[in-house]
Structures are given as C-alpha cells and as structure tokens.
C-alpha positions in Angstrom: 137.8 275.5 273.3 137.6 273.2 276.4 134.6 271.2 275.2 136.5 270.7 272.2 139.8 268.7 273.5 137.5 266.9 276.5 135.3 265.5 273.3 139.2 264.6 271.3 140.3 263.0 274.2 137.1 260.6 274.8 136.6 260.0 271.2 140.5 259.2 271.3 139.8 257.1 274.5 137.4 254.8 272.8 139.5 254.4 269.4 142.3 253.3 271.5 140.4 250.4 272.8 136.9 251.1 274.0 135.0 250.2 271.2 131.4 250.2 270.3 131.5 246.8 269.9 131.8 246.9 266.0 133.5 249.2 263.6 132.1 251.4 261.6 132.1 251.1 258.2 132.5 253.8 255.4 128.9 253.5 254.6 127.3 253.6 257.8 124.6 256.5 258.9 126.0 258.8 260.5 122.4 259.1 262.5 121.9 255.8 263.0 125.4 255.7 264.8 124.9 258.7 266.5 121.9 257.4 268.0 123.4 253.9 269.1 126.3 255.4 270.4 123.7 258.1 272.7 121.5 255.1 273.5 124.6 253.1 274.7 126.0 256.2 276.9 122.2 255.3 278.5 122.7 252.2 279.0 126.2 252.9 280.7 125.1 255.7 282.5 122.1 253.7 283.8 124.2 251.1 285.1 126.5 253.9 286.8 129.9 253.7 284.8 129.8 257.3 284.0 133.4 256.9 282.2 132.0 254.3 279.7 129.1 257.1 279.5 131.1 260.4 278.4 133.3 258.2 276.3 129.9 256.9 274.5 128.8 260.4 274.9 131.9 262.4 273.5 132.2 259.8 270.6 128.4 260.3 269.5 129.1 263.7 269.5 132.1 263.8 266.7 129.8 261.7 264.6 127.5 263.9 264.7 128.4 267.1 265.6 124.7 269.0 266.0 122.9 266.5 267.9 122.1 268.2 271.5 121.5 264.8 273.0 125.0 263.3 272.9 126.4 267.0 274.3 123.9 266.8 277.3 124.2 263.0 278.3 128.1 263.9 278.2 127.4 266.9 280.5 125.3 264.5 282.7 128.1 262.0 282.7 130.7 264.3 283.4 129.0 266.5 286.1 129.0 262.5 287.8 132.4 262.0 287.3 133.3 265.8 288.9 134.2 267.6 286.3 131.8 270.3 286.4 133.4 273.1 284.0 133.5 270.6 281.7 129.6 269.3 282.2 128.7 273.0 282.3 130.8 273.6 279.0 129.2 270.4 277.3 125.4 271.7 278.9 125.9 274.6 277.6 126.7 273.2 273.9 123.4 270.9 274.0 121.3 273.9 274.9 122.9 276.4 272.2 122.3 273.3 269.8 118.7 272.6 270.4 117.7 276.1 270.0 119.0 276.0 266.6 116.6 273.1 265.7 
C-alpha cells in the first residue's frame, strides 16, 4: 500500500535525525505521544514547513495507528507539498478511521 511506505519513509525521516525533540521512552503513552506529535505537525504546518508537518504527521500515525487526526493533517500537509495521490490516499485513511469510532 502506498500510504503505507510514504508513512515508513517519514517515520524513517524523523528517526534518522528529525526528532521530536526528546526520545521516547519504553513507558511513555502511546496517546499522549500521539497527540504531541499531531499537535506539533500544527504548529509546523501553521508556520508553513509542510515537510516538518507530514514527517510529525506520518510519525504520530505509527504510534498510533487508528487515530484519524494524524492521517488527515498528513493528507493536509502532503496535498501542500504536491503530492496529491498520496494526500488523497492518507484522506482517505482518516475518513475510513473516523467512521469506525
């Protein structure tokens, strides 16, 4: 799946050297860092560096794979960057996601 190797590759992206700004530890929420690493794709996305957002974005979304918010602020960020097939893939995600809440 498409979606699939774009979220490897940004997750990969920020383990390489784009980190959160702290690592996580074996105990950590997987929520809780879900959620800061959404509200930080907001932040980035907010202040335009729609790379910094989808890799924020893509990582929120391995650490918690069923949250529709970190698929459709990676869509968001990605449909800025122009990579549409892969925004509409990640959109498409988010919406199958929040119907099954």
């Amino acid at each position: 799946m498409r979606l699939g190797r774009v979220v490897l590759a940004l997750t990969l992206g920020l383990v390489a050297g784009c980190g959160f700004g702290r690592s996580a530890a074996p105990g950590d929420d997987p929520d809780a860092r879900s959620r800061a690493l959404v509200e930080a794709g907001n932040q980035a996305f907010r202040a335009g560096d729609y790379d910094l957002a989808a890799r924020r974005y893509g990582a929120a979304a391995v650490v918690k794979k069923d949250d529709p918010a970190a698929y459709y602020g990676l869509g968001m960020a990605l449909s800025r960057l122009g990579r549409d097939e892969d925004a509409r893939a990640a959109y498409v995600k988010a919406r199958q996601l929040a119907q099954e809440r």
